[in-house]
Every structure is written in structure tokens, then in C-alpha cells.
py3Dmol code that shows the C-alpha trace and the ligand (Angstrom):
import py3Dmol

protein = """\
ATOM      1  CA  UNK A   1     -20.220 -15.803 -24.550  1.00  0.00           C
ATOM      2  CA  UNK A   2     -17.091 -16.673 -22.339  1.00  0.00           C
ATOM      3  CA  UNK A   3     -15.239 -19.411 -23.451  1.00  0.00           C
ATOM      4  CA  UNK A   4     -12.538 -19.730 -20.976  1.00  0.00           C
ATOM      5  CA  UNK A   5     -13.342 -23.268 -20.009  1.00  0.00           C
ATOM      6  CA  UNK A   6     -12.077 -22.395 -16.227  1.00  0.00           C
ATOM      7  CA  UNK A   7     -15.485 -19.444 -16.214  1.00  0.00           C
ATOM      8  CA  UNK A   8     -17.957 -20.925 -17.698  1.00  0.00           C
ATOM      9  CA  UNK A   9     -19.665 -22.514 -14.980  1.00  0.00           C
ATOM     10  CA  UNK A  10     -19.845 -19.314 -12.517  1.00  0.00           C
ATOM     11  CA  UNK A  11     -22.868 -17.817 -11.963  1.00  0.00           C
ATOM     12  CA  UNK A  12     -21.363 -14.843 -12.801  1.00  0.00           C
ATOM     13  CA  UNK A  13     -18.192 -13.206 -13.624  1.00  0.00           C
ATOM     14  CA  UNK A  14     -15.084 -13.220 -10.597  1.00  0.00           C
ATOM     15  CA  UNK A  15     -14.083 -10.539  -9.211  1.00  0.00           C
ATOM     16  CA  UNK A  16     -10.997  -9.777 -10.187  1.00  0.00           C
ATOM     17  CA  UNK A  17      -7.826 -11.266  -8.209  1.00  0.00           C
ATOM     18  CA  UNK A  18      -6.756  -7.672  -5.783  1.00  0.00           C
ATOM     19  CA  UNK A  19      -2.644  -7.091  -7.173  1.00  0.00           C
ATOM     20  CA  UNK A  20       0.048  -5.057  -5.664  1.00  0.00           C
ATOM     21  CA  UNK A  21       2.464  -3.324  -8.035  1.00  0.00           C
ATOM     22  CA  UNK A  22       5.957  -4.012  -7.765  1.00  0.00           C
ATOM     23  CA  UNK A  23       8.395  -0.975  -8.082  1.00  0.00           C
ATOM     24  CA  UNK A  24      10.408  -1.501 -10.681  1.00  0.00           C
ATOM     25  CA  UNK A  25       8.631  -3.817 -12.206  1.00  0.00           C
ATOM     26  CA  UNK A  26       5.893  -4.106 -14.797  1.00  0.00           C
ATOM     27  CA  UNK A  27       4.484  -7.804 -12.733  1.00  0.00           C
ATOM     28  CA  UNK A  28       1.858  -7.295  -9.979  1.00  0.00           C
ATOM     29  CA  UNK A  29       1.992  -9.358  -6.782  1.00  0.00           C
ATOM     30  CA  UNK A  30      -1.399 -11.302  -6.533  1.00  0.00           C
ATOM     31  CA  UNK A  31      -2.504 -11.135  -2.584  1.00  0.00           C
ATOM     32  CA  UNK A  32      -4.375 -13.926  -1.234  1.00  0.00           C
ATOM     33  CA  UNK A  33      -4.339 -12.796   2.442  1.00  0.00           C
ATOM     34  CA  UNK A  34      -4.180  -9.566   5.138  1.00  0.00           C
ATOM     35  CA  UNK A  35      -2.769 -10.735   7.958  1.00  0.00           C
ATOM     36  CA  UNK A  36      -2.259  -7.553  10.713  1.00  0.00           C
ATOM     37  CA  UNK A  37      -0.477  -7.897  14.186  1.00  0.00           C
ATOM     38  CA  UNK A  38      -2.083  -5.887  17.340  1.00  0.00           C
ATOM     39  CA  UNK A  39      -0.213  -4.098  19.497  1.00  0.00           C
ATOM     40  CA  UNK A  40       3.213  -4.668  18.195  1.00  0.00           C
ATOM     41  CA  UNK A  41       4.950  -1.830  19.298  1.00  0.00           C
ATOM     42  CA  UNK A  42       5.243  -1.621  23.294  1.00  0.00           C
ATOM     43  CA  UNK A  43       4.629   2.311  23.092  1.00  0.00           C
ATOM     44  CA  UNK A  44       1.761   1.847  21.032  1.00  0.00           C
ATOM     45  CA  UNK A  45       0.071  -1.016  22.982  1.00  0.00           C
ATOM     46  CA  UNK A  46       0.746   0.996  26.426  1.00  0.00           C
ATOM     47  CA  UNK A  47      -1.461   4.044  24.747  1.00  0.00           C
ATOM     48  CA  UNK A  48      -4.239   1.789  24.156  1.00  0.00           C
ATOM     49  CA  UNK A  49      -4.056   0.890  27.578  1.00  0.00           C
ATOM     50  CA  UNK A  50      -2.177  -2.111  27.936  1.00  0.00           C
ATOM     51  CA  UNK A  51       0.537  -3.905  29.388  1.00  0.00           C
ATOM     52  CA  UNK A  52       2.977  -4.747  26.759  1.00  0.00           C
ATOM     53  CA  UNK A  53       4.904  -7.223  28.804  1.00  0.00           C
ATOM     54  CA  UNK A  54       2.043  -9.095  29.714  1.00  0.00           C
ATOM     55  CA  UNK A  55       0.015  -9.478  26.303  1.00  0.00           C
ATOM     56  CA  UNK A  56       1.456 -11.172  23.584  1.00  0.00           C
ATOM     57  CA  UNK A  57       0.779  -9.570  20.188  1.00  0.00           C
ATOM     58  CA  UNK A  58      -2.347 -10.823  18.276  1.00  0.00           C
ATOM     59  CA  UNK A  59      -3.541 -11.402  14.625  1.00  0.00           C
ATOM     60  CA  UNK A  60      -6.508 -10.141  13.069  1.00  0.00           C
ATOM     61  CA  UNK A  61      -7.544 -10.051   9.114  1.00  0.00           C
ATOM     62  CA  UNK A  62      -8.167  -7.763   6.227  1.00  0.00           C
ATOM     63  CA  UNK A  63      -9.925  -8.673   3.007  1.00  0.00           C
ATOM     64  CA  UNK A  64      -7.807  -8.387  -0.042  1.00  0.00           C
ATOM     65  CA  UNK A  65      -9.951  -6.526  -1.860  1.00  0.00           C
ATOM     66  CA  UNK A  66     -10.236  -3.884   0.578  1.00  0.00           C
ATOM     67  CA  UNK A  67      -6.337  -2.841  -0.384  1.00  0.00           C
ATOM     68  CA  UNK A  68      -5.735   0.800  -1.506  1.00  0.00           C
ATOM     69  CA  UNK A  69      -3.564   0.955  -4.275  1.00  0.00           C
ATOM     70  CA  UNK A  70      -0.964   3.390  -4.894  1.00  0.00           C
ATOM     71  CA  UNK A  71      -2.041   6.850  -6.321  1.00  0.00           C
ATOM     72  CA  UNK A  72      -5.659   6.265  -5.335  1.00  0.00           C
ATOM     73  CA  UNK A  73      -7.762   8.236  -2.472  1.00  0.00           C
ATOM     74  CA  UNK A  74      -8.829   6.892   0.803  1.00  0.00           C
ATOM     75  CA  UNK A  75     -12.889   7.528   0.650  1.00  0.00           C
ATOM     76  CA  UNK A  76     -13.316   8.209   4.444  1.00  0.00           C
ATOM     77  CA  UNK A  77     -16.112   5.166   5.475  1.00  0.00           C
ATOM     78  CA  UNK A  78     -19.591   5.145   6.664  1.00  0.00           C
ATOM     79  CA  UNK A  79     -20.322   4.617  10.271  1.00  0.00           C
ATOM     80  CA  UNK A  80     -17.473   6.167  11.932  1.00  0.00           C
ATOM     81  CA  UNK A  81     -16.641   9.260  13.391  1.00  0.00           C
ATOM     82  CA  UNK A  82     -13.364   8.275  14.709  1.00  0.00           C
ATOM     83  CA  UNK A  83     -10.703   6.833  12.099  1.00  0.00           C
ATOM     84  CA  UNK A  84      -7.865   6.231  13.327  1.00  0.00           C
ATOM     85  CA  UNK A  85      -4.823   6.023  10.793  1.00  0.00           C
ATOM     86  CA  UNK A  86      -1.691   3.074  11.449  1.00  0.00           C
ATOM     87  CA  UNK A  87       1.731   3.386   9.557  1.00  0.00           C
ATOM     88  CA  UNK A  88       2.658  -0.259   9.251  1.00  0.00           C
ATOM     89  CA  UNK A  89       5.377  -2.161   7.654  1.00  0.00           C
ATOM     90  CA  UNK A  90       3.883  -4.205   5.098  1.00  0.00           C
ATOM     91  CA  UNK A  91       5.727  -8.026   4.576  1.00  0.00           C
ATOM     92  CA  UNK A  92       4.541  -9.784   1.217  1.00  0.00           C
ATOM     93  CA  UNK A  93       5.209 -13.574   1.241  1.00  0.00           C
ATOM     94  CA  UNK A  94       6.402 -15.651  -2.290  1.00  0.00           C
ATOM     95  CA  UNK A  95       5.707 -19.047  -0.832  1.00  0.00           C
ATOM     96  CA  UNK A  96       3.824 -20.282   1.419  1.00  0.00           C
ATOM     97  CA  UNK A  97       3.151 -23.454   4.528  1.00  0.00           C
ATOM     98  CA  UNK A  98       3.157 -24.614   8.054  1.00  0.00           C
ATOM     99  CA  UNK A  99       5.019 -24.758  10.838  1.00  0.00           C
ATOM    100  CA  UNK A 100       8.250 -22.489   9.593  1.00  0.00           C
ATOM    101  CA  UNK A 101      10.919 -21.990  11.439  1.00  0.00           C
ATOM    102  CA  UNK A 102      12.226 -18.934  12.305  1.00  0.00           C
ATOM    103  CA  UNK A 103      15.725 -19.194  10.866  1.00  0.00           C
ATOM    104  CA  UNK A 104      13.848 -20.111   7.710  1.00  0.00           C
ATOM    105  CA  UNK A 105      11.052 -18.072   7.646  1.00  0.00           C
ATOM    106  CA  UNK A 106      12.809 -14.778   5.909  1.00  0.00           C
ATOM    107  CA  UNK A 107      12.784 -17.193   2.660  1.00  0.00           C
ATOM    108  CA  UNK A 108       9.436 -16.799   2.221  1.00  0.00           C
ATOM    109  CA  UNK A 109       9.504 -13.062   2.166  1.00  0.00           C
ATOM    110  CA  UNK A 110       8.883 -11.683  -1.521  1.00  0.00           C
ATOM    111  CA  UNK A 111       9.760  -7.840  -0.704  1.00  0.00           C
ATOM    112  CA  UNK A 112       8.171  -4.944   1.823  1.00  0.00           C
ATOM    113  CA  UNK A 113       5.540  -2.083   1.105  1.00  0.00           C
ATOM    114  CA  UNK A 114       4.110   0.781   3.491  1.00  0.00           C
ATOM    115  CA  UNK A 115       0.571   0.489   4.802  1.00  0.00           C
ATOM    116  CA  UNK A 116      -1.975   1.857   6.592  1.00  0.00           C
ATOM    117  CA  UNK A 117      -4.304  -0.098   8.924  1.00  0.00           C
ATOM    118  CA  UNK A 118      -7.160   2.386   9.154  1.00  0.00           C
ATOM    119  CA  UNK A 119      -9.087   1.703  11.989  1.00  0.00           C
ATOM    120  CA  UNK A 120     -12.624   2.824  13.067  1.00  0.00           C
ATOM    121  CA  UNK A 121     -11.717   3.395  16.458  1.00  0.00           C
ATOM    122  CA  UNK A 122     -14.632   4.204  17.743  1.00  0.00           C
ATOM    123  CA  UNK A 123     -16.148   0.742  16.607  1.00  0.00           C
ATOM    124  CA  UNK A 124     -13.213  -1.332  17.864  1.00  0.00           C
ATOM    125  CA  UNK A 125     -13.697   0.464  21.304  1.00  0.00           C
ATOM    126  CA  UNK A 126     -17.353  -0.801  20.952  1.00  0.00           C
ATOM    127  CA  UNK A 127     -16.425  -4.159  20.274  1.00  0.00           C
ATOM    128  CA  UNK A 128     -13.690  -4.372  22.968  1.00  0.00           C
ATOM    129  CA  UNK A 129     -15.852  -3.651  25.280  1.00  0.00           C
ATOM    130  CA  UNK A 130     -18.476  -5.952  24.081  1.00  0.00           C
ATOM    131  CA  UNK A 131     -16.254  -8.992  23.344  1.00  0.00           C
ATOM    132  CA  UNK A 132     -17.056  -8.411  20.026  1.00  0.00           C
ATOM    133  CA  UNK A 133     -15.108  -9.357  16.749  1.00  0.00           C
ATOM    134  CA  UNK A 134     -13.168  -6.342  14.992  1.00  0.00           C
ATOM    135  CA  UNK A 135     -14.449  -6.945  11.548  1.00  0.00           C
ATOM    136  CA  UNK A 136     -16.093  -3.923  11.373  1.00  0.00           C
ATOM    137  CA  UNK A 137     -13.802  -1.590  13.049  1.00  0.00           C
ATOM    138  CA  UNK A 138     -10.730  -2.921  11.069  1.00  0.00           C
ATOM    139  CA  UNK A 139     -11.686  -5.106   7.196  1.00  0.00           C
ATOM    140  CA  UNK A 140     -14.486  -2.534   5.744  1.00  0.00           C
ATOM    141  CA  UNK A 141     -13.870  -0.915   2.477  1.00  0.00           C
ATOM    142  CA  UNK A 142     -10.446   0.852   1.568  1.00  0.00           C
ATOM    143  CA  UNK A 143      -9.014  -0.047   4.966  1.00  0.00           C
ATOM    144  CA  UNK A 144      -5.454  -0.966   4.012  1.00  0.00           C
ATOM    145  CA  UNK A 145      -4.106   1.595   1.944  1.00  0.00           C
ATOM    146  CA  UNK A 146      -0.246   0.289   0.422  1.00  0.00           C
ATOM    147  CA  UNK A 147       2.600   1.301  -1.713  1.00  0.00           C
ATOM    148  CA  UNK A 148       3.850  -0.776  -4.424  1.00  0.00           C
ATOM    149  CA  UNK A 149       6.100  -3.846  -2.864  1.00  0.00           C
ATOM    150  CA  UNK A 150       9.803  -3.805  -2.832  1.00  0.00           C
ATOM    151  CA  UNK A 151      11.698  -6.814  -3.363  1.00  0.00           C
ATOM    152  CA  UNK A 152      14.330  -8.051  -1.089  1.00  0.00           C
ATOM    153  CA  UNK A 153      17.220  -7.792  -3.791  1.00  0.00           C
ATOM    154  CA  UNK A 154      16.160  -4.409  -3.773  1.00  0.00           C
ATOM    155  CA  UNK A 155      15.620  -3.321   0.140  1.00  0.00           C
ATOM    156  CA  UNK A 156      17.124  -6.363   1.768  1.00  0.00           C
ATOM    157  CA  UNK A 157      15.054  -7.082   5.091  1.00  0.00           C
ATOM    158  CA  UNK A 158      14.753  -4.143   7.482  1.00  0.00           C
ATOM    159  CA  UNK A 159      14.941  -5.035  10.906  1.00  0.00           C
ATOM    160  CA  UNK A 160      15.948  -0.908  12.086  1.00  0.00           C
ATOM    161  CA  UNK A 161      15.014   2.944  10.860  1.00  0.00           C
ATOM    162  CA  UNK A 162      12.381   5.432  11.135  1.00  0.00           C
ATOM    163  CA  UNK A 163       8.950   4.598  10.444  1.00  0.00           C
ATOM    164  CA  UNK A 164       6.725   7.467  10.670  1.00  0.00           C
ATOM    165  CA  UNK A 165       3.456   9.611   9.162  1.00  0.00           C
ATOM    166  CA  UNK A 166       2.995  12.633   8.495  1.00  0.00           C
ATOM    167  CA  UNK A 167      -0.962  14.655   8.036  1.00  0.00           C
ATOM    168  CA  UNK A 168      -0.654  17.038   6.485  1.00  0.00           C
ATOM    169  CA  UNK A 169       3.180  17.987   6.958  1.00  0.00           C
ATOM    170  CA  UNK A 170       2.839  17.266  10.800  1.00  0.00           C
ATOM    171  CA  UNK A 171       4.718  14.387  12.313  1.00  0.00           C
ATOM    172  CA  UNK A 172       1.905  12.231  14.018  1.00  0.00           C
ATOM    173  CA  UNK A 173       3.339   9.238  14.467  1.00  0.00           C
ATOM    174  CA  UNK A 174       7.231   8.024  14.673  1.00  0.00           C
ATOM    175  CA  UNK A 175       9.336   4.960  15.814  1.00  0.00           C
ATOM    176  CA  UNK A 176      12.140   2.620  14.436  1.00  0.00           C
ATOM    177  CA  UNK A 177      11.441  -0.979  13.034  1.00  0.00           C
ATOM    178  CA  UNK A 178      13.676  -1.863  15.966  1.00  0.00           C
ATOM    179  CA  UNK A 179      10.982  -1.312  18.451  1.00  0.00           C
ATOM    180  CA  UNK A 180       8.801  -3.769  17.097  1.00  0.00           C
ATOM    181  CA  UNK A 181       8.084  -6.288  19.981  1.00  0.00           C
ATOM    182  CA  UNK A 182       7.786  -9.607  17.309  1.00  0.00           C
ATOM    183  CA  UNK A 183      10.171  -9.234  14.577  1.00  0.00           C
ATOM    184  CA  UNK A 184       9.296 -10.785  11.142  1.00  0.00           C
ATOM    185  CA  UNK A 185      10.761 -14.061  10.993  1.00  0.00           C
ATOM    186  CA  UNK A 186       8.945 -14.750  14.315  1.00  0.00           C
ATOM    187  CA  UNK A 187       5.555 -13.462  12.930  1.00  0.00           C
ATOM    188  CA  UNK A 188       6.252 -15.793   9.828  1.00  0.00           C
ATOM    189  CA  UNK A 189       6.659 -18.891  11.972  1.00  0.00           C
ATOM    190  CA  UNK A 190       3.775 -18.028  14.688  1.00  0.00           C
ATOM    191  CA  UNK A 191       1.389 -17.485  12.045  1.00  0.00           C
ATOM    192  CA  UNK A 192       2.001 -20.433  10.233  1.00  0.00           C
ATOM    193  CA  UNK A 193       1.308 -22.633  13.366  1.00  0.00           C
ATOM    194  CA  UNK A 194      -2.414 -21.149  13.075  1.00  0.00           C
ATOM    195  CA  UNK A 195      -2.969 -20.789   9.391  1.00  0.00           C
ATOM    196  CA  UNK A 196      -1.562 -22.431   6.049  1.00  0.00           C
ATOM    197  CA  UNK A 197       0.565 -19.208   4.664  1.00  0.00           C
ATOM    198  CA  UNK A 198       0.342 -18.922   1.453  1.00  0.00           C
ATOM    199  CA  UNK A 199       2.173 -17.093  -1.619  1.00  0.00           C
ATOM    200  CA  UNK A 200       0.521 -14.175  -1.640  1.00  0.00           C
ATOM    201  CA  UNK A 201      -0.255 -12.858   1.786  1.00  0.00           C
ATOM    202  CA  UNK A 202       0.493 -10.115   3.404  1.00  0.00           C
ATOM    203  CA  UNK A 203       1.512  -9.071   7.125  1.00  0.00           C
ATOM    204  CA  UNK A 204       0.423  -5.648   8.281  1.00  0.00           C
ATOM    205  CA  UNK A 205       3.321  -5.682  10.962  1.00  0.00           C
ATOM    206  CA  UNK A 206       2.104  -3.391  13.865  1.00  0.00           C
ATOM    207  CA  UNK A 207       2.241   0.521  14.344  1.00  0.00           C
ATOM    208  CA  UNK A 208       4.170   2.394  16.485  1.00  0.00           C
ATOM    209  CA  UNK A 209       2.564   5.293  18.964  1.00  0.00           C
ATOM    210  CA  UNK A 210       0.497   8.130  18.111  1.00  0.00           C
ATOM    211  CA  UNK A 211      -2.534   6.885  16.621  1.00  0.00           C
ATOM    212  CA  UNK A 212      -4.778   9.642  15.824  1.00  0.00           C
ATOM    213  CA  UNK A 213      -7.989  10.650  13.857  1.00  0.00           C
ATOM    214  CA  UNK A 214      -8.675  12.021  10.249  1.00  0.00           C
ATOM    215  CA  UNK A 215     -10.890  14.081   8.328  1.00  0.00           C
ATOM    216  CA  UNK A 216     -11.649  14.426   4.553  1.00  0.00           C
ATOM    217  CA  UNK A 217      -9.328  16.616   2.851  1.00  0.00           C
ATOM    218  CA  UNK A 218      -6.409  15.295   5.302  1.00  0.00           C
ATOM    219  CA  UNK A 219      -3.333  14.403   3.511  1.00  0.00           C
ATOM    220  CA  UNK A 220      -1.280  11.097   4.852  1.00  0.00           C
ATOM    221  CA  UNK A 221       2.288  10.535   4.083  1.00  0.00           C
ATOM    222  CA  UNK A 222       3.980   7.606   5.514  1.00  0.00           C
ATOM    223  CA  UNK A 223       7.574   6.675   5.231  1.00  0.00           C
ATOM    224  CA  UNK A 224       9.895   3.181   6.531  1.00  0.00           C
ATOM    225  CA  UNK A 225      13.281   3.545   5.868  1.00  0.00           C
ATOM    226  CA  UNK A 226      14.880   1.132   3.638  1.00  0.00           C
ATOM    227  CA  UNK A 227      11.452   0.617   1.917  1.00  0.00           C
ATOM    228  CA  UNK A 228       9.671   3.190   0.818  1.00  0.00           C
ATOM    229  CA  UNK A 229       6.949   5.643   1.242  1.00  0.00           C
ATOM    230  CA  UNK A 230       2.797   5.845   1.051  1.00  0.00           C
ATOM    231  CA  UNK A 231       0.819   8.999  -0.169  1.00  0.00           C
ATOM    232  CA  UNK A 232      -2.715   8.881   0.428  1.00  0.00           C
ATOM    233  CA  UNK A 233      -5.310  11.579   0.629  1.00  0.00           C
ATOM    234  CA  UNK A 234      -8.553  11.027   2.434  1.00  0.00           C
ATOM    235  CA  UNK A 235     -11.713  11.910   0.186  1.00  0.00           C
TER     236      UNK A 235
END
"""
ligand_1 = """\
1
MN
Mn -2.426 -2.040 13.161
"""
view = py3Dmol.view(width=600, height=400)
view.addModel(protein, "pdb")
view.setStyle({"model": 0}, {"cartoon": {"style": "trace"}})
view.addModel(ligand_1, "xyz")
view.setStyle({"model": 1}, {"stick": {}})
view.zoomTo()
view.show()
């Protein structure tokens, strides 16, 4: 029945490649990977309890397909009774490798989006405490809401502004890109030294304080300046 030469010896049919929209644009930005950084922001990493100066910020990983895109609902997951929600810069790479330098690494950034790292909480306590992976507290389904990417010949590369969310119409959480602890070309190179970037990926850049807890029927809006803004509803 398929004759695409490439298909026709799967089992069964792909699942689709997950795509960002561009604005602007009428291409979509194919993601290979979620990359997120813990505990980027010192305010945010002293309300989880620790020491900014003494931890360096971490990596963890989303699946693609567990994006959110633009215009669509955030189902509120199974399991949980404590989701947290994280306004993140989002940094979409155009080529990828190993071992980038810093003063190079801004040349593999395609463009920026707004995202939200939505966060069981109450599982990622669980597995702190147990020395347990995060997998379930931070990849399951629909966990990374994000606007459509803006290239840099549009928004340049913000390194200062407000990044903040709103639920419904009250401030929750708000900081400036300039408080982020790793900035992007250093989160480039560092992750490249432990992974083969490729084009594609995406970097979930770290959340400033005032995490906090939703409920269905909540209403999220999320703004970084210079970039854009992210409108989800939780259903
Ligand atoms: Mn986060």
C-alpha cells in the first residue's frame, strides 16, 4: 500500500516527526531534542532549597513529542496532585556538534520561543529524595508547552528583559534573562561536551522564582521580552 521506498519496511507507520511553527513563516522547525537546565536562576534554585553558588546547573530531557503546540490546551496529567508550572526561555538550534566554543556557539542558534517546563512536583520531590531519575516528574505527556520560534534576524539574541507568567491575570512568577546563572552560549558549549547537538534541539533554559501549582480551568500566560509570548489553558 505505501510505496515510499524509505517506509516500507516498518512494522508500522512513524510517528510523525514533532514541528515547531515559526512566526512568520509558513516552514516548521523539526525538533530532535529537549534539553532543560535545573536550577538556572539563583532565586529559583535558593526556593528549592539550594545553594546556588555551590551547585552548578544541571541538564535533564524532554521527549519531543511531548511539546505543546501553540493554540492547544495543556490536559492536566495523571498521577499528580502537584504541577508545578516553569516560564522558560526556549533556544532552538539550526546546526548541530561537539565541543563548541562559546564565542561560537550563538551560530548555532536558529531563533527563541517561550516554554513551559511543567513539572509534577510532587513526583520530583519523591524522586529527590529517593535518588531517583526525574522522568516521570518532568518528560510525561504535554509537559513542554511552546510558542512558535522566533528567528534571530527577527529577535536578535536576548541576553536581558522581563520574563514572567501570569494565571489567570496574577503575576506568579517574574525575573530578567539577566539573572540567568549560565547564559546561552555557555549552555551551547557545556552541553555539547556531553551530547552530539544536533539541528533541531531545543534548550529549555531555566525558570526564574515563584514556581507554583495549577488546576484545570487555570489560564497561563507567559511572556520574555524580545521574544514573544505563550497562552496556554490547562484542561
Ligand atoms: Mn525548568
Amino acid at each position: 500500500m505505501n510505496e515510499m521506498p524509505h517506509l516500507k519496511n516498518y512494522v508500522f507507520t512513524p510517528a510523525p516527526v514533532p514541528t515547531l511553527p515559526i512566526a512568520g513563516s509558513e516552514a516548521l522547525f523539526p525538533v530532535h531534542r529537549i534539553y532543560c537546565v535545573g536550577r538556572n536562576f539563583a532565586d529559583h534554585a535558593i526556593e528549592m532549597g539550594h545553594d546556588p553558588n555551590k551547585e552548578p546547573p544541571f541538564f535533564f530531557q524532554k521527549n519531543p513529542d511531548t511539546l505543546v503546540l501553540p493554540g492547544k490546551d495543556f490536559p492536566y496529567p495523571s498521577a499528580s496532585k502537584d504541577v508545578h508550572f516553569e516560564i522558560e526561555l526556549v533556544v532552538a538550534l539550526h546546526k548541530g556538534g561537539t565541543n563548541i566554543p562559546v564565542d561560537e556557539a550563538l551560530d548555532y542558534v536558529f531563533g527563541y520561543g517561550v516554554g513551559l517546563d511543567m513539572t509534577r512536583r510532587d513526583l520530583q520531590g519523591e524522586a529527590k529524595k529517593l535518588g531517583r531519575p526525574w522522568e516521570t516528574a518532568k518528560a510525561f505527556e504535554a509537559s513542554a508547552p511552546c510558542s512558535a520560534l522566533h528567528t534571530v534576524s527577527e529577535v536578535g539574541h536576548p541576553t536581558e528583559g522581563a520574563i514572567w507568567i501570569k494565571v489567570n491575570g496574577e503575576t506568579r512568577q517574574s525575573g530578567d534573562l539577566n539573572q540567568m546563572i549560565w547564559k546561552v552560549p555557555e549552555m551551547i558549549a557545556y552541553l555539547s561536551q556531553l551530547f552530539e547537538l544536533k539541528a533541531g534541539d531545543l534548550i529549555f533554559a531555566g525558570t526564574p522564582a515563584g514556581v507554583g501549582a495549577i488546576v484545570k480551568g487555570d489560564e497561563m500566560v507567559g511572556h520574555v521580552a524580545g521574544v514573544g509570548d505563550i497562552k496556554v489553558s490547562v484542561a
